[in-house]
N, C-alpha and C positions, 0 to 999 in steps of 0.2 A: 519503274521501267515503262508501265502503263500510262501514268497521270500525262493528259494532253496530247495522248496519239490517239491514232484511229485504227479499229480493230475491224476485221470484216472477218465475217465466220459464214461458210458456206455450210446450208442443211444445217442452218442455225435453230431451226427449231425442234430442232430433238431432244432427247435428254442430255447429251453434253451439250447443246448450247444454251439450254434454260438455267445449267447447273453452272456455267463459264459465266454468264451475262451476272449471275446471280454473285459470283465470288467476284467478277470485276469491278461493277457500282461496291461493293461492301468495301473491297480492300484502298481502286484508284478512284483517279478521276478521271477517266479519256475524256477525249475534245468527243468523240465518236465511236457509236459501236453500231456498226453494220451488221444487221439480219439477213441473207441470202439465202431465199429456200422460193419453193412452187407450189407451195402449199397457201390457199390465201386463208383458208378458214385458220390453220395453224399460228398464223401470221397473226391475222385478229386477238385469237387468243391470247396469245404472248403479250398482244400489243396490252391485253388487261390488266395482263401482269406486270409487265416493263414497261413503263412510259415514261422513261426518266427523258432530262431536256438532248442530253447525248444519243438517244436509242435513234436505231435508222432501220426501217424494214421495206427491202429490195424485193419485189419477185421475180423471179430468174429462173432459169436452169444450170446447171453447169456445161451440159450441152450446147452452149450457147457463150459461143466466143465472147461474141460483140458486147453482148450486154455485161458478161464479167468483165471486160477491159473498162465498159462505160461505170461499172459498180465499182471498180477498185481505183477511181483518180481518188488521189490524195491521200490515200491510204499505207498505216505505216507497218501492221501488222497483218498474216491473214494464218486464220486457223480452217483448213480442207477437212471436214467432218460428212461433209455430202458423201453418201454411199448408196446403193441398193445393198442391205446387208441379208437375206432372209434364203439361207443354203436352199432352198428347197422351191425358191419360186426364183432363183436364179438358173438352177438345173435346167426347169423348165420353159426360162425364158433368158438363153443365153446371151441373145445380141442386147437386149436392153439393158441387161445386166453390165455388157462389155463398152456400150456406149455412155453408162453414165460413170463407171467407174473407171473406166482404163480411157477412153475419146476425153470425158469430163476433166481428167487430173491433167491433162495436155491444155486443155481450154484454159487452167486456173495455172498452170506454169505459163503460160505465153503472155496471159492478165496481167500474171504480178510481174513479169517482165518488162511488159511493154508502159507501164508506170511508174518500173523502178519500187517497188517494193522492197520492205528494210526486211523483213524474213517470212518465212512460211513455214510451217509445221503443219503437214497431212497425218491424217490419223489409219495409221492401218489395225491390222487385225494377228490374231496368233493365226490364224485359217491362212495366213499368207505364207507361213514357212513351211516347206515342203506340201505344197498344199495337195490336196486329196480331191475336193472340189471345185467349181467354174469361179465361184466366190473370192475364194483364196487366192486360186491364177489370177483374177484379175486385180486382186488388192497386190497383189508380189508382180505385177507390169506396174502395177500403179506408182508403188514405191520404188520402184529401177526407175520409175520416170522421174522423180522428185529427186533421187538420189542425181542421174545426167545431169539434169537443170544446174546443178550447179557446173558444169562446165561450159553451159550454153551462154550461163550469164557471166561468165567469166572473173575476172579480179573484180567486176561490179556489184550491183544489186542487182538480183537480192540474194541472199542464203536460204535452203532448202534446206530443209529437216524431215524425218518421219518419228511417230511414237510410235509404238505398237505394245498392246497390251490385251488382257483375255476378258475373261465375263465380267461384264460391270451389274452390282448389286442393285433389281430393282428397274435398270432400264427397260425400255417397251420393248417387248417379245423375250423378255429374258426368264427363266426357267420361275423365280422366286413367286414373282403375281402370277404363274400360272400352278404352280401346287397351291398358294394361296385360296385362290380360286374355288380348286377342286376344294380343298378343308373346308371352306365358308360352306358350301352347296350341299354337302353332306355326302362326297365321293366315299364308295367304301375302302380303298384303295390310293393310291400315287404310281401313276405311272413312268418308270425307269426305265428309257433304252440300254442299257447295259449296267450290270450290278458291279464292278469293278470301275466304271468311267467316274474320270478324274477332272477337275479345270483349276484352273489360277481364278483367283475372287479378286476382287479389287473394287472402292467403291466410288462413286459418280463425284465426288469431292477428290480421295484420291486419283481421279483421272485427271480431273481438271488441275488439281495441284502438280502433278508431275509436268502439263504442258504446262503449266506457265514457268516454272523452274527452268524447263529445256529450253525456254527464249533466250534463257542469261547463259544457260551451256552451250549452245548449240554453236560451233565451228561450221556446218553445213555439209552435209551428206551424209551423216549418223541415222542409225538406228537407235532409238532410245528405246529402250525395254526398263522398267522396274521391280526389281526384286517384291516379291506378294506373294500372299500365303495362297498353297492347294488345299481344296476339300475333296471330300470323293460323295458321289451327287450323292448316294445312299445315306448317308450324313446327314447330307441337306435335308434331304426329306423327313429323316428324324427329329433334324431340330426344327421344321413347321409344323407338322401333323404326327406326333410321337405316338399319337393312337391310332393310327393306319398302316397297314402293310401297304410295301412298296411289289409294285409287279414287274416285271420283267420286260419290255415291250419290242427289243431287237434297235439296234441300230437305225437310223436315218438315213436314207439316200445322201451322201457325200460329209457324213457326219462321221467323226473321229475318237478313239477312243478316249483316249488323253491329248492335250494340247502340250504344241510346241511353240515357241518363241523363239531360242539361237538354237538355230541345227550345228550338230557336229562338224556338217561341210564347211561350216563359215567360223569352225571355230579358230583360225590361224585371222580371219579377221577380228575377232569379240574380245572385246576388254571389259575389266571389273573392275568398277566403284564402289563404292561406301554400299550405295541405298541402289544403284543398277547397273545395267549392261549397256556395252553400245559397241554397236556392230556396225565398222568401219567399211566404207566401200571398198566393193573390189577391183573398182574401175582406179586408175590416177589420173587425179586432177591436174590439169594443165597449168593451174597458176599456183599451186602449193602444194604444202607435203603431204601425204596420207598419217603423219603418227597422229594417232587420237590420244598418246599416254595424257596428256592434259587439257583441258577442256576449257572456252573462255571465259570462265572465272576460278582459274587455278586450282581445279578439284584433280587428281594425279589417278590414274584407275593403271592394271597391268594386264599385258595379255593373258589369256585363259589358255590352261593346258589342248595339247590338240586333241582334237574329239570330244571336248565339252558342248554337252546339249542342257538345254535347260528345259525341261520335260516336266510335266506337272505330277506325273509320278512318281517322280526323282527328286521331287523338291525336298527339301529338311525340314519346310515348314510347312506343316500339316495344320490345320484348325479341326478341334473336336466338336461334338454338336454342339456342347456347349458354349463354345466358343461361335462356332457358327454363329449360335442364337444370338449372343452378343454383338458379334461383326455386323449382322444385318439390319437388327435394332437402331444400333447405331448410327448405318449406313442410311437409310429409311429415315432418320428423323429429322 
């Protein structure tokens, strides 16, 4: 589906664009793969790692119409991974927070429009469903923006997608390098905000595999969610530092106990597949139907009873430590 298109990835240089750039050279061949970010020393970096004859490294904002319009000619693919994602410095710095994730996803829908782009897939967050914090609001405008789009562009290009999935194994700022951390340094402890809190694992390959999968599914204005095992962080902490007590530390400013993905509200829109979910708009589309039972490449899913959530303490799949240790091992190699 890749070999000889052009992919543009905004906030391309984070862990899912380093871990996408890295499965795309392996598996295709694009004509092009666009780096989009505003970061120039991160940009260098990458460029040590990536230098293939295909690679393209843009510096941009996504705040920044003009230049994404001038960054996405000729482009056939775009993956929206640019966020401010960090609960706690978006609390505190709301409008920045609002203008690069909720103004930004407007800027990258008007792009891929005014170019004619063949699809989009933005990347949201679990913090977006019923969200709690500034974070999550602006990632669930974000997605209602991605989700419209598709009526703006009408029976044309492009198709608009979302993913949304929970903690990825490993990536920057994520819980694992920071107990790491403290075990290396000789902490006497691990600190736990809550002893009971739970999240969905998933790791930086399975994320990247799930999107590139929803380019071949994706009909335009779904929700993609992937079924993935929950741990409960007490766990986690077990299986890195098994000879340290975990301490207690209270909750985070707009941090949540357990993670959600499909809320009960939206369960008359959510259908179930094989391997995930997908939460159907609740808007109708002007130029076709809303049934998601099949998806475009004949995978068949059924709606979900009413008031099905899919809650990370509710899950059926649970990972033990030992298992954890495994997943993450893994996940890290």
């Amino acid at each position: 589906m890749f070999d000889q298109k052009t992919i543009l990835i905004t906030g391309g240089t984070g862990s899912f664009g380093h871990k996408y750039v890295q499965t795309l050279l392996a598996r295709y061949k694009p004509a092009k793969i666009i780096i989009y970010s505003r970061d120039e020393l991160k940009q260098y970096e990458m460029q040590q790692k990536y230098n293939a004859d295909c690679m393209r490294y843009f510096i941009g904002d996504v705040r920044d119409e003009q230049r994404l319009i001038r960054a996405m000619r000729g482009v056939d693919f775009v993956i929206h991974a640019a966020a401010l994602k960090q609960v706690p410095a978006a609390e505190y710095n709301p409008m920045e927070c609002i203008k690069t994730n909720i103004n930004g996803a407007e800027n990258v829908i008007n792009a891929a429009i005014e170019n004619s782009v063949e699809k989009v897939i933005a990347l949201s967050t679990d913090k977006a469903a019923n969200p709690v914090n500034l974070y999550g609001a602006t990632k669930l405008a974000s997605d209602k923006l991605f989700i419209a789009a598709n009526n703006i562009s009408g029976g044309s290009k492009p198709r608009f997608s979302v993913v949304r999935y929970g903690n990825v194994v490993g990536s920057r700022g994520s819980v694992v390098p920071f107990f790491e951390k403290l075990r290396d340094s000789g902490a006497d402890h691990l600190p736990v905000t809550h002893l009971e809190m739970t999240r969905f694992w998933i790791s930086l390959q399975g994320g990247v595999d799930f999107v590139l999968k929803n380019f071949s599914r994706m009909l335009g204005g779904e929700i993609f969610v992937p079924k993935i095992p929950s741990i409960r962080i007490v766990d986690l902490a077990k299986s890195i530092a098994p000879h340290l007590p975990v301490k207690e530390v209270g909750i985070r400013p707009g941090e949540k106990l357990h993670e959600m993905m499909c809320p009960g509200d939206m369960s008359y829109n959510t259908y179930e597949y094989d391997d995930h979910y997908v939460i159907a708009p609740s808007i109708q589309f002007s130029n076709r139907s809303n049934d998601f039972t099949v998806n475009a490449i004949d995978e068949r899913g059924k709606l979900v009873q009413p008031g099905f959530e899919y809650v990370s303490d509710k899950n059926p799949h649970f990972l033990t430590v030992d298992e954890i240790d495994a997943f993450n091992k893994a996940a890290m190699a």
